[in-house]
C-alpha positions as CSV (number, residue, x, y, z in Angstrom):
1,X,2.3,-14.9,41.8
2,X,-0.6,-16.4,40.0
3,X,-0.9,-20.6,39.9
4,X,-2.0,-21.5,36.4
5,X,-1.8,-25.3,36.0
6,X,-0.7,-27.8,38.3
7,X,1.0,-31.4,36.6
8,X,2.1,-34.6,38.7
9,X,4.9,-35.9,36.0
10,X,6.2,-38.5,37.8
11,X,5.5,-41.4,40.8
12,X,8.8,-43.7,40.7
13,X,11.3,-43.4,42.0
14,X,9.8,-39.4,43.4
15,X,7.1,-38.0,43.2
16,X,7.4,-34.9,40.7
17,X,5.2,-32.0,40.5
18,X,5.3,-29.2,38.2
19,X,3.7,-25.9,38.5
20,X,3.0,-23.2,36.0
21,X,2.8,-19.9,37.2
22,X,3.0,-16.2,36.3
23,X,5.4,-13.9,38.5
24,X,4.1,-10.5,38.7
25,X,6.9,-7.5,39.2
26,X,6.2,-4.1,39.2
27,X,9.4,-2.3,37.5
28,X,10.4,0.5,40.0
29,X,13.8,2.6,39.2
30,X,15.5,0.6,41.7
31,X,14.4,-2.3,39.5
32,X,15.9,-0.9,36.1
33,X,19.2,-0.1,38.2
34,X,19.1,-3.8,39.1
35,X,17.5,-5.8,35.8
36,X,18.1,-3.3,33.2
37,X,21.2,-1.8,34.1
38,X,22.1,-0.9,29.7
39,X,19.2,1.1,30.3
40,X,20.5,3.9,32.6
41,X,21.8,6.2,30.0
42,X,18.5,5.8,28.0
43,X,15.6,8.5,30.3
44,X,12.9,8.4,27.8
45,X,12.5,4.4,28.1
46,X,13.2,4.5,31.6
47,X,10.5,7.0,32.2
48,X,8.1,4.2,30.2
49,X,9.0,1.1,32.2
50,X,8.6,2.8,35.5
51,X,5.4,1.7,37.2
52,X,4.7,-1.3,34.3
53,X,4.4,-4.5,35.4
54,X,6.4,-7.5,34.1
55,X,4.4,-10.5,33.6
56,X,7.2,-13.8,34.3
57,X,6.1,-17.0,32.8
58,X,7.6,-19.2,35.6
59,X,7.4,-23.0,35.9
60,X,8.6,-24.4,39.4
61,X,9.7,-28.1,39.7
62,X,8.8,-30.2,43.0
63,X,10.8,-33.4,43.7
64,X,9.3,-35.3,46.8
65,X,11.1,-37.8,48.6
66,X,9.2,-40.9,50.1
67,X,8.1,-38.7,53.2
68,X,6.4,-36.1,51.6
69,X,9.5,-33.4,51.4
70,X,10.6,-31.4,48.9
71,X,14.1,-32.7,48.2
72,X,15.0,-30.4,45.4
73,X,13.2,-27.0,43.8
74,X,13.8,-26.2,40.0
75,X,12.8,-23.0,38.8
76,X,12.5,-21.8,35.0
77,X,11.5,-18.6,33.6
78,X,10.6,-17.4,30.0
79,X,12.7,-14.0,30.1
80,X,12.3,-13.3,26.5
81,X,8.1,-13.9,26.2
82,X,8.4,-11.7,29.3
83,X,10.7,-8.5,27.9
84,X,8.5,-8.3,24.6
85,X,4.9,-7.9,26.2
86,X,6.8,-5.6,28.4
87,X,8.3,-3.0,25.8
88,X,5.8,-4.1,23.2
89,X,8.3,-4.0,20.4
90,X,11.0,-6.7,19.1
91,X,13.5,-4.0,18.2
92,X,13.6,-2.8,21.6
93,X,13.6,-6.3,23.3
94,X,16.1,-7.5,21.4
95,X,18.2,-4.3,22.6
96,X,18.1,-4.9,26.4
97,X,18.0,-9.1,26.2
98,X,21.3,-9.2,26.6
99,X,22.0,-7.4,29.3
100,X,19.3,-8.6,31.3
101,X,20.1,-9.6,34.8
102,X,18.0,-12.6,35.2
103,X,19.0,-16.0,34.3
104,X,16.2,-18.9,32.7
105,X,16.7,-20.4,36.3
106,X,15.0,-17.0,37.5
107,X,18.3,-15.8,39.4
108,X,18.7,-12.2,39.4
109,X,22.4,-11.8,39.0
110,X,24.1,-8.4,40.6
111,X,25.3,-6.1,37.8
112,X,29.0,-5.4,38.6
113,X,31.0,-2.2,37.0
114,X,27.7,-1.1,34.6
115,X,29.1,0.6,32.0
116,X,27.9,3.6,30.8
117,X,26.6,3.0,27.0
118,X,28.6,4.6,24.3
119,X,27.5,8.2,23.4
120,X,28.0,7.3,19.8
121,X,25.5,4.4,20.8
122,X,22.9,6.6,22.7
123,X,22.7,9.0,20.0
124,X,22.2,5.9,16.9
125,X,19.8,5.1,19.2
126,X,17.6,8.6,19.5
127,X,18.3,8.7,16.1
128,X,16.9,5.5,15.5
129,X,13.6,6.5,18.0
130,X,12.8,9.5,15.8
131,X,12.9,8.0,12.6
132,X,10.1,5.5,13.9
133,X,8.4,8.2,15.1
134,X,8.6,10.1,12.0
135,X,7.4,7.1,10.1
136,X,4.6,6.9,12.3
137,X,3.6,10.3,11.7
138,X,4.0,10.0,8.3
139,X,1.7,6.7,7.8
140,X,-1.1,8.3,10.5
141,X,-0.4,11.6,7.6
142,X,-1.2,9.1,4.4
143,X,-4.1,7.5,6.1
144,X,-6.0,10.9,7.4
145,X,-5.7,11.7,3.5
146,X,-7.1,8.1,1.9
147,X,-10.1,9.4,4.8
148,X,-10.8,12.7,3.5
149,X,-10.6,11.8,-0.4
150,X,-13.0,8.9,0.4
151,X,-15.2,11.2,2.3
152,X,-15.2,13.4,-0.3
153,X,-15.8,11.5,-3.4
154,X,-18.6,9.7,-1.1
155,X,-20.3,13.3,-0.8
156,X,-20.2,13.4,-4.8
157,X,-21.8,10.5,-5.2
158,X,-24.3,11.3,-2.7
159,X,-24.6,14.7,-4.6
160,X,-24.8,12.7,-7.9
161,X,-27.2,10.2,-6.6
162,X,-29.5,13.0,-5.2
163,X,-29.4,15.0,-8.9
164,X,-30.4,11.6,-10.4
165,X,-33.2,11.6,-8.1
166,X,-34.5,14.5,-8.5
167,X,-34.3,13.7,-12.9
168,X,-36.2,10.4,-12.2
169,X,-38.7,12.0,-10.0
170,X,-39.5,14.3,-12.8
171,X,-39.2,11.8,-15.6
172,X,-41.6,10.1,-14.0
173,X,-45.4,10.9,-15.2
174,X,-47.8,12.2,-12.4
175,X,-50.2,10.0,-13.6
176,X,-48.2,7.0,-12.7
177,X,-47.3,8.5,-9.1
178,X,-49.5,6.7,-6.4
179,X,-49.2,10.9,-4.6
180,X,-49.1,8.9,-1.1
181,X,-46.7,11.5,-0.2
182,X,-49.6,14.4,-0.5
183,X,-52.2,12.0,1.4
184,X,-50.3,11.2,3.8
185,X,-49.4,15.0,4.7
186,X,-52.6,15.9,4.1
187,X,-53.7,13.0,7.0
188,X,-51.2,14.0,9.5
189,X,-51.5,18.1,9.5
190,X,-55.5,17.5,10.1
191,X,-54.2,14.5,13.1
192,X,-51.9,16.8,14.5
193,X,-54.5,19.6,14.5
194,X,-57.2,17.5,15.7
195,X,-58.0,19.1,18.8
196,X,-57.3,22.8,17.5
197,X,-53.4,24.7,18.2
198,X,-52.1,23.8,21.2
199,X,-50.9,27.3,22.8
200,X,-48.5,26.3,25.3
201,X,-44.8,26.4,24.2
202,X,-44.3,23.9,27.1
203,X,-46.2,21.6,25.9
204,X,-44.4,19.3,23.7
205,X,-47.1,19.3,20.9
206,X,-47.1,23.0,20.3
207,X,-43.1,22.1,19.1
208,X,-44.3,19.3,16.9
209,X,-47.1,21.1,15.4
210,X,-44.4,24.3,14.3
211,X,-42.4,22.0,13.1
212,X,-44.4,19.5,11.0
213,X,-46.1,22.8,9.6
214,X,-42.4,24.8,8.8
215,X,-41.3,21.3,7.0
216,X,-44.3,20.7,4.9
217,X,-45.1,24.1,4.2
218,X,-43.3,27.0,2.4
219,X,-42.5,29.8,3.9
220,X,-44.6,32.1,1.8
221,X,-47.7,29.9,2.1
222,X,-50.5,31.4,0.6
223,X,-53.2,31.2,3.0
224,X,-56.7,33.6,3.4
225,X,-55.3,36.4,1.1
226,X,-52.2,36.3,3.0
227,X,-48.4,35.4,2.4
228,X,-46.6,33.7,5.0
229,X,-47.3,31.0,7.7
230,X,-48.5,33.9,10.6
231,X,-51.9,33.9,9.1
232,X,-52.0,29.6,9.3
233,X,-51.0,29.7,13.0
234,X,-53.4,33.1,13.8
235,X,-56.4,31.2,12.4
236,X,-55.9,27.6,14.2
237,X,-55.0,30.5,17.3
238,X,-58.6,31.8,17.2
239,X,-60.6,29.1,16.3
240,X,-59.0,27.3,19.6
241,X,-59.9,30.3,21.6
242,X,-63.1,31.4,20.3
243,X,-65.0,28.3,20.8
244,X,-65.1,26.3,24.2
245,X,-63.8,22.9,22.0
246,X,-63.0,21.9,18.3
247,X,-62.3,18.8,17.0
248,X,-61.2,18.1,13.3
249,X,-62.0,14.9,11.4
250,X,-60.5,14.7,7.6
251,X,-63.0,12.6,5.7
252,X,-61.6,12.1,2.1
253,X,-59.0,13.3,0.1
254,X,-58.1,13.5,-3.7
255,X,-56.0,14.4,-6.2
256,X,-57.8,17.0,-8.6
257,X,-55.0,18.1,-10.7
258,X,-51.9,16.9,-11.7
259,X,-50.5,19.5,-13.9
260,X,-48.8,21.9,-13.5
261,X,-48.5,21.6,-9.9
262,X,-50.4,18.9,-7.9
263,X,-53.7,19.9,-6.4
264,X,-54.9,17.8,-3.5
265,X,-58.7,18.6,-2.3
266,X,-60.2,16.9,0.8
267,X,-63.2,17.4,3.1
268,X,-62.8,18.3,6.6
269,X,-65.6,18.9,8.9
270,X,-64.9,21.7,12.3
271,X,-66.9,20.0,15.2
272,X,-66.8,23.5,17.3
273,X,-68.6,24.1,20.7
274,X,-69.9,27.4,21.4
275,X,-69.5,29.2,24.5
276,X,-71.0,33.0,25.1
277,X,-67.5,34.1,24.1
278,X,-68.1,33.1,21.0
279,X,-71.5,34.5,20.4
280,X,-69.6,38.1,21.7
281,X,-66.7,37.7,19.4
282,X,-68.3,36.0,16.3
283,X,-71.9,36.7,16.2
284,X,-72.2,40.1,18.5
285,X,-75.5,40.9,16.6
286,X,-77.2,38.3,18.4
287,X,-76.2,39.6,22.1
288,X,-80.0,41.4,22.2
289,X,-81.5,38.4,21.0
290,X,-81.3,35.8,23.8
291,X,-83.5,32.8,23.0
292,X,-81.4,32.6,19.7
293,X,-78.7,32.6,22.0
294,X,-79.7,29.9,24.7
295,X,-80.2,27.6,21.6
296,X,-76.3,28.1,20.9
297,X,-74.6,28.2,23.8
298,X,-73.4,24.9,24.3
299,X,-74.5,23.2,21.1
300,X,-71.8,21.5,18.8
301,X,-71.8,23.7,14.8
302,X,-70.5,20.8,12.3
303,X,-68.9,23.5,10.0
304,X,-68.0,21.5,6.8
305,X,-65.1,22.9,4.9
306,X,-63.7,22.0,1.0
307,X,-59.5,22.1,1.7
308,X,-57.4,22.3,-1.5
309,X,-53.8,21.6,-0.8
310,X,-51.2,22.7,-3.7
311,X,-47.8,20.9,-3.8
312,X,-44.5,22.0,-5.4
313,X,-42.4,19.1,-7.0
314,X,-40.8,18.6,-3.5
315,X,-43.9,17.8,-2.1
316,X,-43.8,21.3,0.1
317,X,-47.5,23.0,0.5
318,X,-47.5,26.4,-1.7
319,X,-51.0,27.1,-1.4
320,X,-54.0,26.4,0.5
321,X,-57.4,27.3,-0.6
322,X,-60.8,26.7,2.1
323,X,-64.2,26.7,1.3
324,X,-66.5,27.1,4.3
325,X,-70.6,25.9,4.3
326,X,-71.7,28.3,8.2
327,X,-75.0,28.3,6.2
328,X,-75.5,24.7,5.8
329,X,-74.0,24.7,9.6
330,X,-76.0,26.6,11.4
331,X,-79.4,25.3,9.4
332,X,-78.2,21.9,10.7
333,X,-78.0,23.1,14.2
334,X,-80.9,25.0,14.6
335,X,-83.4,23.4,11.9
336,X,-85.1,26.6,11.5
337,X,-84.8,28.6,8.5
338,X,-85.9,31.9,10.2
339,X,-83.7,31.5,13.2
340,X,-80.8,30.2,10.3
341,X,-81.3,33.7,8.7
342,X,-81.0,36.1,11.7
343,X,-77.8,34.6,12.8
344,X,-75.9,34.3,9.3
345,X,-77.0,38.1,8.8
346,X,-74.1,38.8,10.8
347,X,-72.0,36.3,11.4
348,X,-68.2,37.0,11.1
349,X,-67.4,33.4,9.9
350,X,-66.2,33.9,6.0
351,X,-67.2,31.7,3.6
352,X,-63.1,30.6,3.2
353,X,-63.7,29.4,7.3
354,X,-61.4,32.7,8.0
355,X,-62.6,34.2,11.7
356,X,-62.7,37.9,11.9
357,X,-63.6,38.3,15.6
358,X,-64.7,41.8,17.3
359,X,-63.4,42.7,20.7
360,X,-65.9,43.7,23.6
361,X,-64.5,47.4,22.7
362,X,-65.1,48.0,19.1
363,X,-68.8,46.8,19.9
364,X,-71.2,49.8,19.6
């Protein structure tokens, strides 16, 4: 039992109290034998009642003599409030109501000679049961349906919506277009490359930088005289391993052509440090010549280096053409036109920035 509210109603001549409280009874089979006795011929709603609880709405009535002593007890229940928060359904409340065996004073009353319910009766009943069932079914049927139609006339519009896009985006003129779209790819594939390819597939940026480049670029990228993003990733590859650092700044950018496919061209300048691996892989003409090489090892080469980025109408890289400036580079870093000369003789730094390293055995 649970004490809700608690009202003194009355001083003269007693004192009267009332009390509202909830009666909690958990239904057992025992309990349906006694409370619900209409209910023996019908398993499937016994089966759903056992174990439920049945919330009483009870109010109890104190009258107190002069001393203090409860003279009489009054005790009333609301049976019906009760029955239809326990079956959850009028229809079947109003089935069993009258056969309950509690009275509004909250006396159970004995059932005596329960009779067993007509089998006419029982089967109405069943009968009754599956049509609601059947109903339900059928309305849970109508609804999925009114779903899927909706979901698929929203998946035309969306189609629709995305054709009209793609109209307006060509309707459009270039020359109106603001081609933030190419910048700003532009601007992140230099940021993400900043420090060179990151080798490790552990490492969480070798992920991101596959994946930025395989959803900005097309497949087929032309790149160096080759098709395909291999040669992309084989070139950041050796650049990262042939010199001891590299960082990439991305000065300036531009759009140089509009028509027919959009051209973007930007400057990007290779800070590279070189280590006597790369003087072995990249410039193994100089190995006999070591004061040219102590003035190289460890020195940064500034390689400047022209990038022209060509976009399709989805804004996916098709083409990407480099110019490379070693000359300029290495005149920079050893401000000697002699010592500039000896070293370009046989460098194997292209003028498109491609690296064609030797290995230690194909040297003579």
């Amino acid at each position: 039992m649970e004490l809700h509210n608690v009202h003194l109603t009355s001083f003269s001549p007693n004192v009267i109290v009332h009390l509202d409280t909830t009666l909690y009874l958990r239904i057992s089979r025992k309990s349906i034998q006694l409370l619900f006795p209409r209910l023996l011929n019908d398993e499937p709603l016994i089966q759903r009642l056992i174990g439920k609880e049945l919330h009483l709405p009870t109010q109890l009535r104190f009258i107190f003599d002069h001393k203090g002593i409860v003279q009489e007890l009054g005790t009333h229940v609301n049976t019906t409030f009760a029955l239809v928060n326990l079956f959850g359904s009028v229809e079947d409340t109003l089935s069993v109501i009258g056969g309950f065996q509690m009275t509004e004073s909250a006396e159970i009353v004995a059932a005596k000679n329960v009779k067993k319910v007509p089998d006419d009766k029982l089967e109405l009943r069943r009968l009754q049961s599956k049509m609601n069932q059947r109903r339900y079914r059928a309305e849970q049927l109508e609804l999925m349906e009114r779903l899927n139609g909706a979901v698929s006339n929203l998946t035309t519009d969306v189609a629709r919506l995305e054709g009209r896009v793609g109209s307006l985006r060509v309707s459009v003129p270039k020359n109106l277009r603001s081609f933030d779209p190419e910048h700003n790819i532009a601007k992140e594939y230099f940021r993400l490359f900043a420090q060179g390819f990151t080798k490790r597939s552990t490492d969480p940026l070798h992920s991101h930088q596959r994946d930025f480049v395989c959803s900005v670029m097309h497949s087929d990228l032309e790149f160096m005289n080759a098709n395909g993003l291999g040669k992309l990733f084989t070139q950041w590859d050796l650049y990262t391993t042939m010199f001891q650092s590299i960082l990439v700044s991305w000065d300036r950018s531009c759009v140089v052509t509009c028509h027919p496919q959009v051209m973007l061209e930007g400057q990007a300048v290779m800070h590279l440090r070189i280590s006597r691996r790369t003087i072995e892989a990249l410039f193994p003409h100089l190995l006999h010549n070591e004061p040219i090489v102590q003035k190289l090892i460890g020195r940064v080469l500034a390689l400047p280096v022209l990038c022209q980025f060509t976009f399709d109408a989805a804004f996916k890289i098709k083409k990407i053409n480099t110019f490379a400036s070693a000359v300029v580079a290495l005149m920079d870093l050893l401000n000697s036109a002699e010592d500039t000369a000896i070293v370009v003789e046989g460098c194997l730094v292209k003028d498109n920035a491609e690296l064609v390293p030797v290995t230690i055995g194909s040297r003579d």
